[in-house]
C-alpha positions as CSV (number, residue, x, y, z in Angstrom):
1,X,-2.0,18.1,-6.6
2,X,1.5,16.8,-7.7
3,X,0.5,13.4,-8.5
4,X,-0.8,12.0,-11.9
5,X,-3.5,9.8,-11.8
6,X,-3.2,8.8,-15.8
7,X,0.1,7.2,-14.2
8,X,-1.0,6.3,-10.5
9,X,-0.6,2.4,-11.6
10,X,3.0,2.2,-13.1
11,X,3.6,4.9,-10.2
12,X,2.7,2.6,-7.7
13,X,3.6,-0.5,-8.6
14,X,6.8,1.2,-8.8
15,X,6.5,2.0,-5.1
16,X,5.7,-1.6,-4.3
17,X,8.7,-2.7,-6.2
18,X,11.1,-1.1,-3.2
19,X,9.7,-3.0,-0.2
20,X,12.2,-5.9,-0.1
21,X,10.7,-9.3,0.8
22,X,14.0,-10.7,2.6
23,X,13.0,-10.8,6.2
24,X,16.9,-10.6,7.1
25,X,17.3,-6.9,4.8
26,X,13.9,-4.7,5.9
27,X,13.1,-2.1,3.6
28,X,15.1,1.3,5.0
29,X,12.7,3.6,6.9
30,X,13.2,6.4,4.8
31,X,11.5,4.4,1.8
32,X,8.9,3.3,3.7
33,X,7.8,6.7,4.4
34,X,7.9,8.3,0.9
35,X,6.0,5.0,-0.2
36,X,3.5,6.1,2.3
37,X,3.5,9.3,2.1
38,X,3.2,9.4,-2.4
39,X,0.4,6.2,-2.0
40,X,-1.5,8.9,0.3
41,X,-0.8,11.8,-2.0
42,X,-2.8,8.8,-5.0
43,X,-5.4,7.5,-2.6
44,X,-6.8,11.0,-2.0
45,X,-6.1,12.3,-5.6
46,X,-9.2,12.9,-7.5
47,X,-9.8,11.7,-10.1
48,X,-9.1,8.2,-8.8
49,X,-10.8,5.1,-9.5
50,X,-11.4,1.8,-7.1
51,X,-9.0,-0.1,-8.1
52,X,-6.1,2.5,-8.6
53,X,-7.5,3.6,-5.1
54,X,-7.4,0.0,-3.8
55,X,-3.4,-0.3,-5.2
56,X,-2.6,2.5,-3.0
57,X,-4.1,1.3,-0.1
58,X,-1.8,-2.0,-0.3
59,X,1.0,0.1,-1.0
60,X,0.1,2.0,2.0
61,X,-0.3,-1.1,3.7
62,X,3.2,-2.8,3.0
63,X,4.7,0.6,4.2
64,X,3.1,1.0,7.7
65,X,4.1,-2.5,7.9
66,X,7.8,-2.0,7.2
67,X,7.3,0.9,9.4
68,X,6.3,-1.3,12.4
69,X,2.4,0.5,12.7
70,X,0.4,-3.4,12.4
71,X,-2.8,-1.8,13.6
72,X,-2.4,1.4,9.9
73,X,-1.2,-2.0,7.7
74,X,-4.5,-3.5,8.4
75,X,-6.5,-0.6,8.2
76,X,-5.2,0.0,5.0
77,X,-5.0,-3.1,3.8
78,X,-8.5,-4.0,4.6
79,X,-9.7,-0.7,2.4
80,X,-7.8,-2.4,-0.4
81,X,-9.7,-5.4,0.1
82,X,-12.7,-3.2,0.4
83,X,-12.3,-1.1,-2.9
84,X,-11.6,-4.5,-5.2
85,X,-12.6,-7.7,-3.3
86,X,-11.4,-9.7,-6.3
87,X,-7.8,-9.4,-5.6
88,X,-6.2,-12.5,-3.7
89,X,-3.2,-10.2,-2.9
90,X,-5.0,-7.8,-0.9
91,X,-7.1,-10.6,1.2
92,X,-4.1,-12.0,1.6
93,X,-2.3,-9.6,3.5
94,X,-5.5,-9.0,5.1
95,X,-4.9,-12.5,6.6
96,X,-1.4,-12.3,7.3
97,X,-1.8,-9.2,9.2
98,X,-4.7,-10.5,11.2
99,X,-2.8,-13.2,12.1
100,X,0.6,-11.5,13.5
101,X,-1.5,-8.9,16.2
């Protein structure tokens, strides 16, 4: 695989760093889908641990929400909630998108 997992962190909080928050500029397509697609490439990696795996599942998260696909962002956001339960960021978009179906 091409992706790192001694660097999965900074590499995805990197990711996260490019959805913009400003309702009124959405984050372009084509970086939602190579957020989506490299948080995959991490989330299946081996060598991955829960909460690296968990990060990856938000990231994938945000992007299929940027992308429009509400019913993946809660999939995936859920399975970060899932893989580390102690993270308030992850329930809470776990709420947010379970309110906006």
């Amino acid at each position: 695989a091409w992706v790192k997992v001694a660097q999965a962190e900074d590499m995805l909080l990197a990711l996260q760093d490019r959805f913009s928050l400003d309702p009124n500029k959405p984050t372009p397509v084509d970086v939602a889908t190579g957020a989506r697609d490299t948080a995959l490439a991490y989330f299946n990696a081996s060598g991955m641990d829960a909460k690296n795996q968990a990060l990856a599942a938000y990231v994938l998260a945000n992007a299929y929400t940027a992308l429009g696909s509400k019913t993946d962002a809660l999939r995936w956001a859920r399975q970060a909630a899932t893989l580390d339960p102690g993270s308030r960021a992850y329930q809470a978009l776990v709420t947010q998108l379970s309110g906006n179906q």
